[in-house]
N, C-alpha and C positions, 0 to 999 in steps of 0.2 A: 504493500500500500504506500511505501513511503517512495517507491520511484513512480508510480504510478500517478501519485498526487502530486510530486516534484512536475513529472508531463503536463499532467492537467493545467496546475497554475503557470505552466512557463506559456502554453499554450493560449490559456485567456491574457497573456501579457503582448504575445505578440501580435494578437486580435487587435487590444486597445493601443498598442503600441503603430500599428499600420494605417488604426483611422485618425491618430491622431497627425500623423505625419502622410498621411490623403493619401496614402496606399488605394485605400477603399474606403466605401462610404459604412459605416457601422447600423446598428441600427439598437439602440441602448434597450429599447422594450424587450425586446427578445434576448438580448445579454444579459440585463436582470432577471427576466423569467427562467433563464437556465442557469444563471448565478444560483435563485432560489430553490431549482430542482434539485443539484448539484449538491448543494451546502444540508436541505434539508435529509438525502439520504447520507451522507456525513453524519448527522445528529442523530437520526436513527441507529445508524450502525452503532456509534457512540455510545446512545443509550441502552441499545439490550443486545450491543455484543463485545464490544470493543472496552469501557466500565467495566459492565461486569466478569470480563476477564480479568483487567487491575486488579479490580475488590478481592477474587478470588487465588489470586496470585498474592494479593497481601495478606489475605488470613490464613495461607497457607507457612508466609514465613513467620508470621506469629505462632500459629500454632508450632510450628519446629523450633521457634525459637523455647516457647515453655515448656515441651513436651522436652526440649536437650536441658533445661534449667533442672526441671524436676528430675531427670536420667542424673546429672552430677550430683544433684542434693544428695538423692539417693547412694551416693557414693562419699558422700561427706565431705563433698567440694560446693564450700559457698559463694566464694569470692572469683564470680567468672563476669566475665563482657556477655551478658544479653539482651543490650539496648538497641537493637530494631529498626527502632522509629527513624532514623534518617535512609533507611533500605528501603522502609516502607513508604515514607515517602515519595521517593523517587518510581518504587511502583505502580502508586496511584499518579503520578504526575501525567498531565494528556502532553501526549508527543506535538512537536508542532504541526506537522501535516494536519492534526485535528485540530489546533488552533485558529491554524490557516481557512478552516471548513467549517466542521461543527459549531466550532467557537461564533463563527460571524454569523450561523445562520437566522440568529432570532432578531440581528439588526437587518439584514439585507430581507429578510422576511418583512418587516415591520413598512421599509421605504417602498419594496417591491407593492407592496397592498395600499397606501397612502397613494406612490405615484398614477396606480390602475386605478383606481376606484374615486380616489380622493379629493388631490392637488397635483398637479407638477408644476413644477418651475424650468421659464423658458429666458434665452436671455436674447434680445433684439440685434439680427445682425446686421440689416441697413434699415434705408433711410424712409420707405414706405409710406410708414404711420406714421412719420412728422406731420403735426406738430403733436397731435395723442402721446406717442413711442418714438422715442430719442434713439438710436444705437447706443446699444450702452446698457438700457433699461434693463433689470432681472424683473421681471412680471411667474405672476400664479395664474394659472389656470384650473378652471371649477371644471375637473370630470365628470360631475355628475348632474350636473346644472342640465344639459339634454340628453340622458337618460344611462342607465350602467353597461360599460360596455365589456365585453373582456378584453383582456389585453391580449398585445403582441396580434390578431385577425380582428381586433377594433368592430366585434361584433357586439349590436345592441340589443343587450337583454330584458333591459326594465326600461318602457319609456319614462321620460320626466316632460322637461321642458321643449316646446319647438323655438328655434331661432329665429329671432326678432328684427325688424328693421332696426339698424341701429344696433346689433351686438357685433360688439371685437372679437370674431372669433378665432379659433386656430383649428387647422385641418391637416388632412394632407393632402400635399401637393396634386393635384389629379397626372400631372405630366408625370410625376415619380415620387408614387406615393412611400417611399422611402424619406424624403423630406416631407417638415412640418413649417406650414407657411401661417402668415397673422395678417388677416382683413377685417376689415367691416361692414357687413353682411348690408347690404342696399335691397337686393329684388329676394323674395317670395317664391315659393310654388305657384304659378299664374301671372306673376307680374310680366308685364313689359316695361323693360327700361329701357330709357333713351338717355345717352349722354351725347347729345351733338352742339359743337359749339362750343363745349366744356358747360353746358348750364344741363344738368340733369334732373329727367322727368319719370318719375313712379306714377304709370296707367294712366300717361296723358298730362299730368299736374305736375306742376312744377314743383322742384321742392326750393324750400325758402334759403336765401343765403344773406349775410347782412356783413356788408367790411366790416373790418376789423384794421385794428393795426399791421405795418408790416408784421413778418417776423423772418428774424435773423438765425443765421444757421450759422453755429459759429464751425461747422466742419467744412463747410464748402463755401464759408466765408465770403456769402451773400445774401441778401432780403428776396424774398417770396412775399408774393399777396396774399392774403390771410383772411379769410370769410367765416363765419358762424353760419355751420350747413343746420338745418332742425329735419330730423327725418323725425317719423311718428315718434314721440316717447323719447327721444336721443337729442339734445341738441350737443354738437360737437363742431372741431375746427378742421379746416380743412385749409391746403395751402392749393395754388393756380398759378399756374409761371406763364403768362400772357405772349411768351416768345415762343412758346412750343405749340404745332399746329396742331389743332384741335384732333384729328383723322390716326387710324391706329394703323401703319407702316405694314402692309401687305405683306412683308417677308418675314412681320414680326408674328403672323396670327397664326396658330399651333393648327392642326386639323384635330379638333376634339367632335366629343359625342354631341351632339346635338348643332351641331354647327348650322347648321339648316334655319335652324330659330331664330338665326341674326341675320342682320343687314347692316354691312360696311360702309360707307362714304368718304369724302371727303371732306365732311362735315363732322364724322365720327362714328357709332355703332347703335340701333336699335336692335335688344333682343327680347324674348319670349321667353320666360325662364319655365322650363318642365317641371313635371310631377316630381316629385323627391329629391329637388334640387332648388340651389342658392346662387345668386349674381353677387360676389364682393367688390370692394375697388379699396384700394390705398387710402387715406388722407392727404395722402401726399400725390394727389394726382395726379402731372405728370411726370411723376416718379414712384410711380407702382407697375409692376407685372400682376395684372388681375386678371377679371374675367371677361375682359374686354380683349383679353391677345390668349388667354387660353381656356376659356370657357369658362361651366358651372360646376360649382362643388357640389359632388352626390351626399347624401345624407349618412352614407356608407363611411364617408371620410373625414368626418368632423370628429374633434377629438375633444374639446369641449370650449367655454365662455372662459376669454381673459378678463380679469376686473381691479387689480391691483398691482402698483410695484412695488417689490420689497425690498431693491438697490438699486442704486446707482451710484457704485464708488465714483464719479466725477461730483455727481452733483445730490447730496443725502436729500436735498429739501425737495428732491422729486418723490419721495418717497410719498405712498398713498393711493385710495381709487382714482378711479377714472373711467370716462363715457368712451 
């Protein structure tokens, strides 16, 4: 067991060792779910095989130790060594390979069941959801807020909530659902959306937008227009770079499912959003990949509602909800 586990752990080293250095893309749910498998037959074995062989190997040197005390007494020898205790010891002591194993299982248990069911925490890698989501942001996300799903086949068991105009949420990617992407959810089951011109319309009506002040990016160290978009129940900010043409770049539009339901321009996209599916778009208008260049998010691929940050070592006073 002890080269055996030696493999094992050298082998999850080189996994997270390859994606961190972009070998490959990882995919962490399923690392921890067989972290979890893994470690939990470790604790098993632990407990009713691996222990109670210890135990039974240390009452065995006790016993020989008192069974040879009594053997000299009986001989009229008193003054002998048979203190034990650091033998015994050392034979109850769990080797490290079950350190490495057994030992971790009841924490990587604990995260493994928190991150499926619970919470996870995601951290913002551009610039998308400017002005909402900074790069930088550590944000939570509520798994169970649209309904329980299991892990690692993100299938859903128990509904809850249906997604809302106006939720931030996170999915996966539909181009490679290996990646986890963060929008905010604009069209509906039935809606058609129109963004053409950059002013976007849910079933014909416009939604309402009101300036704002610039706002300044201090990573691309320039100002964007900055509007207070109110979709039903959300009022939120949204940025418009008035130099970017309105129309979504023909080489940039993915051939996804439903593709049929939109119409292109050069004025910009109306779609029809399908049964069991959602239209997102950035905050950061145009500077978002949404579903304007690759379509709708299936209900299959949502992963749950973001609602809070809980770092940003640049800036602590972003800490908090958010729309």
């Amino acid at each position: 067991m002890n080269l055996f586990t030696s493999v094992l752990l050298a082998a999850f080293a080189v996994y997270l060792g390859g994606w961190y250095g972009g070998q490959w893309q990882g995919n962490f749910s399923l690392l921890l779910f067989l972290m979890t498998v893994v470690t939990l037959a470790y604790w098993l074995a632990e407990r009713y095989k691996f222990r109670p062989e210890r135990e039974a190997a240390a009452a065995r040197l006790v016993t020989e130790a008192e069974a040879r005390k009594a053997q000299l007494a009986a001989q009229g020898i008193t003054q002998v060594d048979t203190d034990v205790t650091q033998a015994r010891d050392r034979l109850l002591m769990q080797p490290w390979w079950l350190d490495w194993t057994a030992g971790l299982f009841p924490v990587i248990c604990v995260v493994f069941l928190m991150r499926s069911f619970l919470f996870e925490p995601f951290k913002i890698p551009s610039g998308s959801m400017i002005p909402t989501l900074l790069v930088g942001d550590f944000i939570l996300v509520n798994k169970f807020h649209y309904g329980i799903r299991l892990p690692v086949i993100n299938k859903k068991i128990i509904p809850n909530n249906e997604p809302q105009r106006g939720d931030v949420m996170v999915f996966r990617y539909p181009v490679n659902p290996k990646m986890d992407y963060i929008k905010r959810v604009v069209g509906l089951p039935g809606d058609e959306i129109s963004y053409l011109n950059k002013e976007l319309r849910i079933n014909g009506k416009p939604v309402e937008e009101v300036p704002l002040s610039e706002f300044y990016d201090a990573d691309s160290l320039r100002y964007s227009k900055q509007y207070s978009e109110a979709l039903p129940g959300v009022t939120h900010r949204i940025l418009i770079d008035t130099d970017r043409p309105p129309f979504v770049p023909p080489q940039a539009i993915e051939d996804y499912p439903f593709k049929e339901n939109c119409r292109y321009s050069g004025e910009g996209v109306v779609c029809k959003v399908p049964a069991g599916h959602y239209f997102v778009m950035g905050d950061n208008r145009d500077n978002s990949q949404d579903s304007r260049f690759w379509g709708f998010v299936p209900d299959e691929n949502i992963v749950g509602k973001a609602f809070v940050i809980w770092m940003n070592l640049g800036d602590v006073k972003r800490i908090g909800f958010f729309q």
